[in-house]
Structure formats: C-alpha cells, structure tokens
N, CA and C atoms as a LAMMPS dump frame, in Angstrom:
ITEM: TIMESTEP
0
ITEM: NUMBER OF ATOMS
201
ITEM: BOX BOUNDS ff ff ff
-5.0000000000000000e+02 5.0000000000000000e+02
-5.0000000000000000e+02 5.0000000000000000e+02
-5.0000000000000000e+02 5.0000000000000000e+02
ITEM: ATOMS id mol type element x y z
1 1 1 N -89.68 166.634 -416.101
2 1 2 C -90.52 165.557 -415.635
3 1 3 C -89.665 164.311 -415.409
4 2 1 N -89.765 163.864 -414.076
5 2 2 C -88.784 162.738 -414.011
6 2 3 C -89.458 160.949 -414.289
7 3 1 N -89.225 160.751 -414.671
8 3 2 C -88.788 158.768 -414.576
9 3 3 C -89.293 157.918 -414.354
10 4 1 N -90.095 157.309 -413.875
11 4 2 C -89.588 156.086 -412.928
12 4 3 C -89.46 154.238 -413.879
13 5 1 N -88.533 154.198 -413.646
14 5 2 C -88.641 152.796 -413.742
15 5 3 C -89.326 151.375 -412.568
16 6 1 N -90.127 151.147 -413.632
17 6 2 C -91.132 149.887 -413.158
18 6 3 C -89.824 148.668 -412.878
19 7 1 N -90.284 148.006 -411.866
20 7 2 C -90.026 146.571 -411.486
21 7 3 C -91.004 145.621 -410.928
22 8 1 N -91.272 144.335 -411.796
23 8 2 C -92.545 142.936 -411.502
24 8 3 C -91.864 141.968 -410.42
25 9 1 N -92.998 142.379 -409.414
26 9 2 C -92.557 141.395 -408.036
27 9 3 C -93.299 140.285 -407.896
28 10 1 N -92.96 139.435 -407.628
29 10 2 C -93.806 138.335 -407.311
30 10 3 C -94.127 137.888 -406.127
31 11 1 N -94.843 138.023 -405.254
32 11 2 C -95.027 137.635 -404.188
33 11 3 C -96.149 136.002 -403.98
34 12 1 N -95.741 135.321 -403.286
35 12 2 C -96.498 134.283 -402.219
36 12 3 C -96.983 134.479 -400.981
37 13 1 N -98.489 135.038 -401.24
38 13 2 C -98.986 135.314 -399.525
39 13 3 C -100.283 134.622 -399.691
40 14 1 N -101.085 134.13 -398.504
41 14 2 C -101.916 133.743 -397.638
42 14 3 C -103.207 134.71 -398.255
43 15 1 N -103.916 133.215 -399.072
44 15 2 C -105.316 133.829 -399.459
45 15 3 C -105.905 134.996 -398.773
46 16 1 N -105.804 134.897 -397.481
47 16 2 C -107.03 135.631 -396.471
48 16 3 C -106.007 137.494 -396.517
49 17 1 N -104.829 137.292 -397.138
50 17 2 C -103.839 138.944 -397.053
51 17 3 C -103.915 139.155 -398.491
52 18 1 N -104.944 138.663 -399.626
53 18 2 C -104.804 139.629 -400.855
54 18 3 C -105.833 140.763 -400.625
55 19 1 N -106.82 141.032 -399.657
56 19 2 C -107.821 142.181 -399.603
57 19 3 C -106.783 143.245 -398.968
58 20 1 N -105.788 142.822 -398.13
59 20 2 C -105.083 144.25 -397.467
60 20 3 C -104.001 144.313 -398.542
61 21 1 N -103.431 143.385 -399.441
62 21 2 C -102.763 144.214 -399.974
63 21 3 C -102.862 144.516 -401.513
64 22 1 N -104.095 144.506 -401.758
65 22 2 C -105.01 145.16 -402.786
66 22 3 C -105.26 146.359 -402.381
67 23 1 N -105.914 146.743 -400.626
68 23 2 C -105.507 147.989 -400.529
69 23 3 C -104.421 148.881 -400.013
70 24 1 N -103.579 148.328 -400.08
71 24 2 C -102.193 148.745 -399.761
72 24 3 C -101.839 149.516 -401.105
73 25 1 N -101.891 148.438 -402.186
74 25 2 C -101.262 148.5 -403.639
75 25 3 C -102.295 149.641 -404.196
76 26 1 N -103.62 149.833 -403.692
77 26 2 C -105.035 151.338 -404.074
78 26 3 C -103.715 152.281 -403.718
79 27 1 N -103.937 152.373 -402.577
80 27 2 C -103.355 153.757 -401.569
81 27 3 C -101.621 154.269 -402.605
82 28 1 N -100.729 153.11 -402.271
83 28 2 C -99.704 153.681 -402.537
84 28 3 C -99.595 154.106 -404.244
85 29 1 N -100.988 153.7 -404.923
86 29 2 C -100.425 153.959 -406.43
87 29 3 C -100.071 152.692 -407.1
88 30 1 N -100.632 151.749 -406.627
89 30 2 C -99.504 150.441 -407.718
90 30 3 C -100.442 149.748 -408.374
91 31 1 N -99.996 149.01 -409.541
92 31 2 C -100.826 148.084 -410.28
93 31 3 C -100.749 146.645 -409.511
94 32 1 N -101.629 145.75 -409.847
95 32 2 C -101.939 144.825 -408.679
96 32 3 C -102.759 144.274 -409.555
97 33 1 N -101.928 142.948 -410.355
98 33 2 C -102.747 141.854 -410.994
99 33 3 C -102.131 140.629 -410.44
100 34 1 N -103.763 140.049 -410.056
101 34 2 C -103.65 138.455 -409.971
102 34 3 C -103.616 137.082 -410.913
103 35 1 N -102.536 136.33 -410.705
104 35 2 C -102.844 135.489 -411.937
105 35 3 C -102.876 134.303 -411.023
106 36 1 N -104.065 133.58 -411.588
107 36 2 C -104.371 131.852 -410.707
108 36 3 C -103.983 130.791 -411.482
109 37 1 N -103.56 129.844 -411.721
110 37 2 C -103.522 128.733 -412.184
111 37 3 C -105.019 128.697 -412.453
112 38 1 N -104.58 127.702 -413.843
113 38 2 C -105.567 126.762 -414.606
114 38 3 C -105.809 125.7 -413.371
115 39 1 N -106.743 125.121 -414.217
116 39 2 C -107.205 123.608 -413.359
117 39 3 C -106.453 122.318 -414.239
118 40 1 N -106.027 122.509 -415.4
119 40 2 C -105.196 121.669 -415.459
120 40 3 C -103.776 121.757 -415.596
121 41 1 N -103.441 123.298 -414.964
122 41 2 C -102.103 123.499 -414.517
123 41 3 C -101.819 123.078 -412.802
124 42 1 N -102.984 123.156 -411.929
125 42 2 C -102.814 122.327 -410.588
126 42 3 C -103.25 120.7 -410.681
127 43 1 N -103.866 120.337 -411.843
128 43 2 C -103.468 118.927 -411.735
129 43 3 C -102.202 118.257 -412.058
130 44 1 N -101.795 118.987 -413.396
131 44 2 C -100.579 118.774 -413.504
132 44 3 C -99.521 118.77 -412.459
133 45 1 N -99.456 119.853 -411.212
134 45 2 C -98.688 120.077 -409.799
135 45 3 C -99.054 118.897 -409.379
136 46 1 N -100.28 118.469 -409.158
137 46 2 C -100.131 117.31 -407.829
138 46 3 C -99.977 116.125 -409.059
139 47 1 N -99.946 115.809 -409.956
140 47 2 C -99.561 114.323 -410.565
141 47 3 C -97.725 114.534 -410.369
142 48 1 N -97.4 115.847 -410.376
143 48 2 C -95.561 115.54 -410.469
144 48 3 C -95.558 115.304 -408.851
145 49 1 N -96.272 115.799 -408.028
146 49 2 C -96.141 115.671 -406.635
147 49 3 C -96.463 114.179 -405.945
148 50 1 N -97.208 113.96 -406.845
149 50 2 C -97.777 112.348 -406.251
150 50 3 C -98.832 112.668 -405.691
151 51 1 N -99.967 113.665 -405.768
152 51 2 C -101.063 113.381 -405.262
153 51 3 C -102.138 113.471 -406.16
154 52 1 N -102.292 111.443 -406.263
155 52 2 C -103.144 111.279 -407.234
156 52 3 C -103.692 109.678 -406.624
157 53 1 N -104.935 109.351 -406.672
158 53 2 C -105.372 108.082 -406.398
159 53 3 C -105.69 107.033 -407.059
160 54 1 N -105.182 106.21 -407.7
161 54 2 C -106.027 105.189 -408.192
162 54 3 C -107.237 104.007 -407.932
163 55 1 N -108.292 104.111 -407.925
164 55 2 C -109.399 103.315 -407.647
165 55 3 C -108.882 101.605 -407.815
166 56 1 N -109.481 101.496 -406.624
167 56 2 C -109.607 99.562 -406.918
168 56 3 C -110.425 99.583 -408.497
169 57 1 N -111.681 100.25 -408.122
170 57 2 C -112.683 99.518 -408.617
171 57 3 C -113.753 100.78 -408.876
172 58 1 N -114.925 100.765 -409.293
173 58 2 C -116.045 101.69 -409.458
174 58 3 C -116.647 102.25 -407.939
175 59 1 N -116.872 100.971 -407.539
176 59 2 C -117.485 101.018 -405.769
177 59 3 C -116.265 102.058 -405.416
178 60 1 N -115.013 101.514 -404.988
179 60 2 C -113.813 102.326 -404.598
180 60 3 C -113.569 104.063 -404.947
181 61 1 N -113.972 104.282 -406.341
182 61 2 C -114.094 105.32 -406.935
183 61 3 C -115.012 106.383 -405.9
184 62 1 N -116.325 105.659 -406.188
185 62 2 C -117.305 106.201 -405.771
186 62 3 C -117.368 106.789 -404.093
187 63 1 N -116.88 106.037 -403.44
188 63 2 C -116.835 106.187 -401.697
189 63 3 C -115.866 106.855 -401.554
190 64 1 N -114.635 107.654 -402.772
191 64 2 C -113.931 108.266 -402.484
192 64 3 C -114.846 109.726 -402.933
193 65 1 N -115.468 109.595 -403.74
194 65 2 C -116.391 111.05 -404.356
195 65 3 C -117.03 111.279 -403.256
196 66 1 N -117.716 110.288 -402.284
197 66 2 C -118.645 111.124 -401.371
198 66 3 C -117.9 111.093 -400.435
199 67 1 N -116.727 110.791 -400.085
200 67 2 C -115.829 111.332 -398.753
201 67 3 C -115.751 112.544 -398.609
C-alpha cells in the first residue's frame, strides 16, 4: 500500500471562484477548508492600513452611517 504525503496550499482567489473550486477539490479527492477572518481581525487590517474615519462631531458621525 503506497503513501502519499499531504501538502497545505494557500490560495487567494475571487469570492465568486470558491463554488468551482469546491467542486474541483469534490471531484479530484481533496480536503477544502475555508478560513475567514474575524471582524476584529479586518478591523485591525484597515486601522494598520489607514482606513479609518474620525467624526467631527455626532451630526458628522451620523450622515456617515446613512451614506
């Protein structure tokens, strides 16, 4: 009985290509887990990135919530 050794890939693809290659990964046999960020692991991304706003004011706050 032979072998195989496993190797963990990481890929970066385009929300709308995890359904084909979920079934790509069915067909050929492969395991196929998704891991998402927290919500305060992507806030953390955009505060090191700089995308973060500070309000004048309450009014200011607010007209940015219903934008």
């Amino acid at each position: 009985m032979a072998t195989t050794s496993l190797e963990r890939i990481t890929l970066e693809i385009p929300s709308i290509e995890v359904a084909f290659l979920r079934t790509l990964s069915k067909k050929m046999g492969w395991t196929m887990k998704r891991h998402r960020k927290s919500g305060i692991q992507q806030a953390l991304e955009d505060v090191e990135a700089g995308r973060v706003y500070e309000a004048k004011s309450v009014e200011d706050l607010m007209s940015q919530l219903d934008a």
